[in-house]
KEMARBA-81234 format. One record per residue (C-alpha): residue in three letters; x, y, z. Coordinates in pm, 1 decimal. Each point is the difference from the previous one (the first is absolute). Layout:
N
residu:ALA | u:X | v:Y | w:Z
...
This chain:
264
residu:UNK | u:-3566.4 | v:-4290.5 | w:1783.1
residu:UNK | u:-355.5 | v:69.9 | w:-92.0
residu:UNK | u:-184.5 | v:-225.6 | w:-181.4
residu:UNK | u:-353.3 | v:42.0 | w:-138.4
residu:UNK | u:-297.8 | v:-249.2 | w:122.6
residu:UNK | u:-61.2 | v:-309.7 | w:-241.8
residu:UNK | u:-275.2 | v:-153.0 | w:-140.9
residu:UNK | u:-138.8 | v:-143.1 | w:220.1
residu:UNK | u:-7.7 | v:-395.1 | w:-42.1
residu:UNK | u:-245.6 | v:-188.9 | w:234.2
residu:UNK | u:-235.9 | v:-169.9 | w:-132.5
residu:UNK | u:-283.4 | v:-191.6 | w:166.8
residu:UNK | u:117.2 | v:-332.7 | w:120.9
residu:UNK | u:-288.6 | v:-138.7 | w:-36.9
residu:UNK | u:10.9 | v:-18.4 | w:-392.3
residu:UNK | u:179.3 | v:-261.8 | w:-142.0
residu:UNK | u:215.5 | v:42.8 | w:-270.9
residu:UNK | u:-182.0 | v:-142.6 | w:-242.3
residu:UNK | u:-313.6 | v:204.4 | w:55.5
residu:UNK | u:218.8 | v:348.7 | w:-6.7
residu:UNK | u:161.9 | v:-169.9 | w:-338.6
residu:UNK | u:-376.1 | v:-58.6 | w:-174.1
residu:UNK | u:-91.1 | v:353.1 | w:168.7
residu:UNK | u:286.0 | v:152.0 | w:-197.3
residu:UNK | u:-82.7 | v:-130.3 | w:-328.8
residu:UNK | u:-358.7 | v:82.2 | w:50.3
residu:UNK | u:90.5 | v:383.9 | w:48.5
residu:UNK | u:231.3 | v:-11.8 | w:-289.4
residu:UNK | u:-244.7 | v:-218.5 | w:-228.4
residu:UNK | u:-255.9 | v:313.7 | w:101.5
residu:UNK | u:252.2 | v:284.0 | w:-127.4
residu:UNK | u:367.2 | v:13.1 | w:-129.4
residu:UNK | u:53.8 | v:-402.3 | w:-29.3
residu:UNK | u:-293.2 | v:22.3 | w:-274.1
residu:UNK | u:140.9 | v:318.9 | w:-152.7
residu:UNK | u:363.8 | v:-155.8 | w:-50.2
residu:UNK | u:-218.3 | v:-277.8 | w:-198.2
residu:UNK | u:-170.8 | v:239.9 | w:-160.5
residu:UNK | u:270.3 | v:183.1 | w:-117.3
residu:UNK | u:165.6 | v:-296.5 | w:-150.1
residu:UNK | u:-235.6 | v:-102.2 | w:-212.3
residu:UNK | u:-34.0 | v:350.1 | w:-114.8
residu:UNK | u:395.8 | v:43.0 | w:-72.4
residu:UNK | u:-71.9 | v:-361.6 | w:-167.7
residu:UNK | u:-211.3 | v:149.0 | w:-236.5
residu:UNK | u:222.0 | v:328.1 | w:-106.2
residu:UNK | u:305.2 | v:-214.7 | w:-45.2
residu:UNK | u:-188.6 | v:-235.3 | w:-214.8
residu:UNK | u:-199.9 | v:289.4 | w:-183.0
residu:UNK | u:165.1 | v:154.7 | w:-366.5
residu:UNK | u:212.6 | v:315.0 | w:79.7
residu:UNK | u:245.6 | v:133.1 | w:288.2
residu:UNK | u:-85.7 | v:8.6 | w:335.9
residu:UNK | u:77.8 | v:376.1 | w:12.1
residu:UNK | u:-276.9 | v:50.2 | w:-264.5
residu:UNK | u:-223.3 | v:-98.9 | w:241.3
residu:UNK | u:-206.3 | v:114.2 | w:230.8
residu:UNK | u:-55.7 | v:-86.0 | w:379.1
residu:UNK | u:-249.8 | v:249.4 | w:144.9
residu:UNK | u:0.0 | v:77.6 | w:389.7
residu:UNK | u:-326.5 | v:175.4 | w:97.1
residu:UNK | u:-268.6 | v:17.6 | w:-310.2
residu:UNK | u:-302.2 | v:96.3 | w:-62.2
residu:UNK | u:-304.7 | v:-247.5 | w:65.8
residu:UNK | u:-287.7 | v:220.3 | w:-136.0
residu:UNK | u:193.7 | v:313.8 | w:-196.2
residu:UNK | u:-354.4 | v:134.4 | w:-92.4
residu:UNK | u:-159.2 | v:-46.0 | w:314.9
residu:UNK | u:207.3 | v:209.1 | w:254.8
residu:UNK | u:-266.2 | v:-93.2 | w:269.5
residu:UNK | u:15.0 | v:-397.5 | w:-44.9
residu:UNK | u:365.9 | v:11.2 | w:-62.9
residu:UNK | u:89.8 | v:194.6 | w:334.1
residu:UNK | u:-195.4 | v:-272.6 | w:198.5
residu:UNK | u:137.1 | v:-242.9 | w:-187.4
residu:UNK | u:370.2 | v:125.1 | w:87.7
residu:UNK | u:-111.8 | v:67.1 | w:358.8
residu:UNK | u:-150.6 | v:-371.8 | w:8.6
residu:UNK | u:298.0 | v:-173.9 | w:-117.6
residu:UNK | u:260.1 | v:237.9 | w:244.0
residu:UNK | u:-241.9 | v:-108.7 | w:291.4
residu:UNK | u:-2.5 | v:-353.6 | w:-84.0
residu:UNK | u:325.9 | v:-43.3 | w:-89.4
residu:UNK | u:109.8 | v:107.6 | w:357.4
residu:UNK | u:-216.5 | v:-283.6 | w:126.8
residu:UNK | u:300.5 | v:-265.9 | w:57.6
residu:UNK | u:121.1 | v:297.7 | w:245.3
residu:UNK | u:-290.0 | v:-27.6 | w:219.4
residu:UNK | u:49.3 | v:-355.9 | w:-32.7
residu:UNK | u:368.9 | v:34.2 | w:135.1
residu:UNK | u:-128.9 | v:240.3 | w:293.3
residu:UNK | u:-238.1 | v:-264.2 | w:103.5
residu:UNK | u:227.8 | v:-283.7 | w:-1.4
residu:UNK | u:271.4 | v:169.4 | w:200.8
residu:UNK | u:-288.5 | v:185.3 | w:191.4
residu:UNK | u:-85.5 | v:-394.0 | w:110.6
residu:UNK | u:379.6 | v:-5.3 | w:119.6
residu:UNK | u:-60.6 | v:306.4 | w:243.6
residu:UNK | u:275.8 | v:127.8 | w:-229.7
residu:UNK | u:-178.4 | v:176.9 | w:-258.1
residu:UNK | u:153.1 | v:241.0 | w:-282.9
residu:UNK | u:247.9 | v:180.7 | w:254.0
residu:UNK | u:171.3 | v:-294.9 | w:51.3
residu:UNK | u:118.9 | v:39.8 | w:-360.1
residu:UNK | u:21.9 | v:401.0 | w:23.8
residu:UNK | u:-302.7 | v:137.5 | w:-180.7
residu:UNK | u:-150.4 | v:196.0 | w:226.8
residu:UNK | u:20.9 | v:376.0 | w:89.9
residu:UNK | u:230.4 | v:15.8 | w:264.1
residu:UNK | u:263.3 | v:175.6 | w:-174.5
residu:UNK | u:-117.0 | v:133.0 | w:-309.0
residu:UNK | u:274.5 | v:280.6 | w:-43.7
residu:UNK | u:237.9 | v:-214.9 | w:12.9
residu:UNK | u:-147.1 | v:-260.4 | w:-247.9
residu:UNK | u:-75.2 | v:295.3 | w:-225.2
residu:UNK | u:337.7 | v:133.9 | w:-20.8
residu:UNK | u:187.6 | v:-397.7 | w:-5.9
residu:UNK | u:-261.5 | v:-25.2 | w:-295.3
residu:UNK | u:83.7 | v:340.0 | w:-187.9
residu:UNK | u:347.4 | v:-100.3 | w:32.2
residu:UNK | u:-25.7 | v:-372.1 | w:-171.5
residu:UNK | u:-217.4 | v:132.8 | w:-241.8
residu:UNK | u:202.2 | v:258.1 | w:-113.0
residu:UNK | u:308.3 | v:-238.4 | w:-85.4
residu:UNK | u:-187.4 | v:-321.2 | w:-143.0
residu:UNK | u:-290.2 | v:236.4 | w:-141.2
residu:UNK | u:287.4 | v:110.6 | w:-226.0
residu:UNK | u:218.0 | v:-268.9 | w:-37.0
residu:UNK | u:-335.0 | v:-235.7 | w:-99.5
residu:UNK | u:-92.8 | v:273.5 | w:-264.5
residu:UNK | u:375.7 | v:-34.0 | w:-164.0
residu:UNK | u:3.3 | v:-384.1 | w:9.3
residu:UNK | u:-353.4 | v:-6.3 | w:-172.5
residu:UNK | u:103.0 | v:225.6 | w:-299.2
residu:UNK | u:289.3 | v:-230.2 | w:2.0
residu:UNK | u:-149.9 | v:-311.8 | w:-28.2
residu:UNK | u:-340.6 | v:106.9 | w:-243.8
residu:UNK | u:333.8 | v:133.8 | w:-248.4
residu:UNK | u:182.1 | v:-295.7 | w:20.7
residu:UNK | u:-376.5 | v:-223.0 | w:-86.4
residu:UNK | u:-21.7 | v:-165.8 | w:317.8
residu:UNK | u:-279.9 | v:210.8 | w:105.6
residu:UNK | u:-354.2 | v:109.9 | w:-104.8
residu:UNK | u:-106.0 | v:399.8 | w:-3.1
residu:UNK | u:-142.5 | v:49.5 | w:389.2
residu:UNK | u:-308.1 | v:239.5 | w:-38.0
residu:UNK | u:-55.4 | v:98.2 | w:290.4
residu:UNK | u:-319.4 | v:144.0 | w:-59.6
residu:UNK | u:-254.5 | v:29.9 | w:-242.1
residu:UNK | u:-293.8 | v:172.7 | w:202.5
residu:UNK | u:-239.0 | v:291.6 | w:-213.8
residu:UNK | u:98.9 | v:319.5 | w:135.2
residu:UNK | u:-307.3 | v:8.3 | w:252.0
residu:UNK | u:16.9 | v:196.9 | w:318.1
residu:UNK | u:50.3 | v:-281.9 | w:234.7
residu:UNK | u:370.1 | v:-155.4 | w:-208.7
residu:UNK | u:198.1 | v:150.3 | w:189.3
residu:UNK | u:-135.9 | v:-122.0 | w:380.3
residu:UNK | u:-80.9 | v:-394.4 | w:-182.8
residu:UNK | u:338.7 | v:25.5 | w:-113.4
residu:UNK | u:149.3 | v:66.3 | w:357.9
residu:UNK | u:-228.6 | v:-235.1 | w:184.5
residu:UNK | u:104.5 | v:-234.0 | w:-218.4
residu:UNK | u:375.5 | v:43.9 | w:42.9
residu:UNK | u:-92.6 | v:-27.0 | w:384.5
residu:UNK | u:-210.7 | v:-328.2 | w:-64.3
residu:UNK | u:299.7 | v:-161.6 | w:-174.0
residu:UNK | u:272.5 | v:93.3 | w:325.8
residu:UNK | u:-239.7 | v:-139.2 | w:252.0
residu:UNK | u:-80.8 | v:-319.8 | w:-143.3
residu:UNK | u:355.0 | v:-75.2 | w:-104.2
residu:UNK | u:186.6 | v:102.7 | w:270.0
residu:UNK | u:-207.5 | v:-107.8 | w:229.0
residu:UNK | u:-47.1 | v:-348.3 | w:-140.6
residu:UNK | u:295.8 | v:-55.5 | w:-175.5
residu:UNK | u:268.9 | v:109.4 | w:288.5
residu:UNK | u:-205.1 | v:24.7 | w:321.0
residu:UNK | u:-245.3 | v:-280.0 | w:-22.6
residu:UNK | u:230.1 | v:-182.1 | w:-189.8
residu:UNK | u:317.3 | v:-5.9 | w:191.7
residu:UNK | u:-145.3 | v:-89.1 | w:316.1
residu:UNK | u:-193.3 | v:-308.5 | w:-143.7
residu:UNK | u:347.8 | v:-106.8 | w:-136.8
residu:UNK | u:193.2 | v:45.1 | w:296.7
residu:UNK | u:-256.1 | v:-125.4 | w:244.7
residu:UNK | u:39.2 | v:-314.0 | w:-271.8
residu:UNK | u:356.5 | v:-27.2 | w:94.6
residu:UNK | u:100.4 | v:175.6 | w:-348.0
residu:UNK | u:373.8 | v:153.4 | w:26.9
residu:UNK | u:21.0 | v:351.5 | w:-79.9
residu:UNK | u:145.7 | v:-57.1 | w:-300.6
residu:UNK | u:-260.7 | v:-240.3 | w:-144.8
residu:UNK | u:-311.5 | v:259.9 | w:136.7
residu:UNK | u:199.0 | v:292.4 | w:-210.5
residu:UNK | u:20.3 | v:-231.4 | w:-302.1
residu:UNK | u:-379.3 | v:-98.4 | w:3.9
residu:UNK | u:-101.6 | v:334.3 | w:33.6
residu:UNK | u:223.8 | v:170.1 | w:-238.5
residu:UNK | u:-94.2 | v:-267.7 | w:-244.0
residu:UNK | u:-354.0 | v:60.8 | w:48.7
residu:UNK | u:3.3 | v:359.6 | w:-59.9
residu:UNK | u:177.9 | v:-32.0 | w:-316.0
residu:UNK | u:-274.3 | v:-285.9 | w:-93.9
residu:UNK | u:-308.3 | v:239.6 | w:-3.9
residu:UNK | u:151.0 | v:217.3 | w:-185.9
residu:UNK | u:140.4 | v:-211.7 | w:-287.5
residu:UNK | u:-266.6 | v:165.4 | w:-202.0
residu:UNK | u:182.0 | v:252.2 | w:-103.8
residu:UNK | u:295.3 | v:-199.1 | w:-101.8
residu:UNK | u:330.9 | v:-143.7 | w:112.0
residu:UNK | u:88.8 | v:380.3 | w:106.0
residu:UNK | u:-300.8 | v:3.5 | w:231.0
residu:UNK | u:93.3 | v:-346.9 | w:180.1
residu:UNK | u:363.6 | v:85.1 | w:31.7
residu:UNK | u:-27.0 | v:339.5 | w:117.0
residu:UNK | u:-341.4 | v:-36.7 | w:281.8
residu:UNK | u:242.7 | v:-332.4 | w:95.0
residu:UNK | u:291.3 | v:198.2 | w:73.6
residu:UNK | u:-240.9 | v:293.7 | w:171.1
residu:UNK | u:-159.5 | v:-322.9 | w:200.8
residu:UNK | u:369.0 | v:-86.4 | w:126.4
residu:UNK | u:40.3 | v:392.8 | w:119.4
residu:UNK | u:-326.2 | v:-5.0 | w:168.0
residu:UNK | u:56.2 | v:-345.2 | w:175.9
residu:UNK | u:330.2 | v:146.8 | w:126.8
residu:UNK | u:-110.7 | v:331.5 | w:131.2
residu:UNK | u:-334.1 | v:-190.6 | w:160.4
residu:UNK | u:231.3 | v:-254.8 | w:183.9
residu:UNK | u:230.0 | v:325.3 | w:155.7
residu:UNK | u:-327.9 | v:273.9 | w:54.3
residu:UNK | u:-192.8 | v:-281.7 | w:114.9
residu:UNK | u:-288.8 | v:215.2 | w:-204.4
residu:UNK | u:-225.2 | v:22.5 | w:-326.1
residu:UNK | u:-106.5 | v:331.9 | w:82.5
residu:UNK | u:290.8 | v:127.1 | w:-171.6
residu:UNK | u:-18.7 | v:-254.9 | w:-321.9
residu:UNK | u:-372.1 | v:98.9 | w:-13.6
residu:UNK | u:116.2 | v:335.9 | w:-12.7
residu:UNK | u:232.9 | v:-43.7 | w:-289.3
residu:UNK | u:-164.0 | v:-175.6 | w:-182.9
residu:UNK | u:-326.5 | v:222.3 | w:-4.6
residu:UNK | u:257.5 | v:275.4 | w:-66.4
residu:UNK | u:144.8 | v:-196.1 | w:-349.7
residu:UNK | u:-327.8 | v:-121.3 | w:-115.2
residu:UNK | u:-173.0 | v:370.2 | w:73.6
residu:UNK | u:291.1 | v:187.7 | w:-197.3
residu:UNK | u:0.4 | v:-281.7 | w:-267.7
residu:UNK | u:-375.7 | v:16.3 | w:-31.4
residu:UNK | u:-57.8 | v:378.5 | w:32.7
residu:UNK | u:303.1 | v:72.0 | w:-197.0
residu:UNK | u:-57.6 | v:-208.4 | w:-303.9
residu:UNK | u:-369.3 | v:200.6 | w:-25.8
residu:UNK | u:192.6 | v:333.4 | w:3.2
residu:UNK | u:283.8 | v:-76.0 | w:-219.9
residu:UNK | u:-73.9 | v:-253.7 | w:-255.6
residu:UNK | u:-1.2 | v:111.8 | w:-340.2
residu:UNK | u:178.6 | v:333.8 | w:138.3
residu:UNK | u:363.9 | v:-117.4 | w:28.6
residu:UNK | u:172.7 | v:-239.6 | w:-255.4
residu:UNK | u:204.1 | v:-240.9 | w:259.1
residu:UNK | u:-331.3 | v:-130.8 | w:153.6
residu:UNK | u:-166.5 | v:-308.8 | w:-246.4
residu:UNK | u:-409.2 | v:25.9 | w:20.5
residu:UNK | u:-59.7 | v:-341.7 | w:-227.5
């Protein structure tokens, strides 16, 4: 029976474990470990704040100067660029391993492939997350997601991808790749790497309510599964960029235009 390559998991034996554990923290202290922190304090404050969580607001991608369209584009082009910076990070630290960012599958060597796994996941948990968000903003257990509040400038529409293509690599590649084979080299069981990573997903996005932790959990438990049998984020990159891109790009063309979608 054909199987597909895994992940690979050697890691340089000359690192104890306690210096890949403190490396670990540091990369997720730099990036998602300080936005699940983040995020709680901010869900602290709209559960403790007068009114329903659905009558509130948690905005995506905003505007930083909306009368300046010159300062806010390099403002949004200096935040996507530094935001990525815990990725470079991850390349060198596996680049020190002679391992580097193939050894967790994001690389170009099969990009059609990637591509279509991606188009595929996307297309069943883009749709399914959209239904369990309505869902859970009607029943008051989450706020309104705006997804964007940009001016209608020329460049919205390319910020709003790059964006959506900011958030897939530095989440999939941190939060599965990079993550997973810290655990595991840690002597982690599968099950406990799936849990920490699922959980930490849902924690940087409790934000936007219970809805938001639940549902990015449950995507985080998908995404840990299909990682562990492609052996690849290429394709969760791919997906993801694809949900965020049609969440971001969508919202600007439809919202106030159809009654089903809430604009806060």
């Amino acid at each position: 029976m054909h199987t597909e390559p895994q992940p690979q998991q050697v890691v340089d034996a000359g690192l104890p474990d306690r210096t890949l554990r403190n490396e670990t923290l540091i990369v997720l202290a730099l990036s998602l470990g300080a936005s699940g922190l983040s995020a709680l304090i901010s869900f602290t404050g709209s559960v403790t704040r007068p009114g329903a969580l659905k009558n509130q607001a948690a905005t995506l991608v905003g505007s930083y100067a909306p009368d300046r369209p010159w300062l806010d584009l390099a403002w949004q082009l200096f935040y996507i660029a530094t935001a990525l910076a815990p990725v470079a990070l991850v390349a060198h630290l596996l680049g020190r391993e002679r391992a580097g960012m193939r050894s967790i599958g994001f690389d170009l060597t099969r990009p059609r492939l990637d591509l279509a796994r991606g188009a595929a996941v996307a297309a069943v948990i883009g749709g399914t997350g959209l239904a369990f968000y309505l869902g859970a903003r009607t029943a008051g257990f989450n706020l309104t997601v705006v997804p964007e509040s940009l001016p209608d400038v020329w460049w919205k529409i390319p910020v709003l991808i790059a964006s959506a293509v900011q958030n897939a690599v530095l989440e999939e590649v941190i939060v599965v790749g990079y993550l997973l084979r810290r655990l595991d080299r840690l002597g982690w069981t599968p099950m406990a790497a799936l849990a920490a990573s699922a959980v930490l997903r849902g924690s940087y996005h409790l934000y936007q309510g219970i809805g938001g932790f639940v549902g990015n959990m449950a995507m985080g438990v998908v995404f840990v599964l299909l990682y562990r049998r492609w052996g690849r984020v290429g394709p969760l990159v791919a997906a993801h960029a694809l949900i965020d891109t049609v969440a971001f790009v969508g919202y600007a063309l439809l919202a106030g235009k159809v009654g089903w979608l809430p604009t806060g």
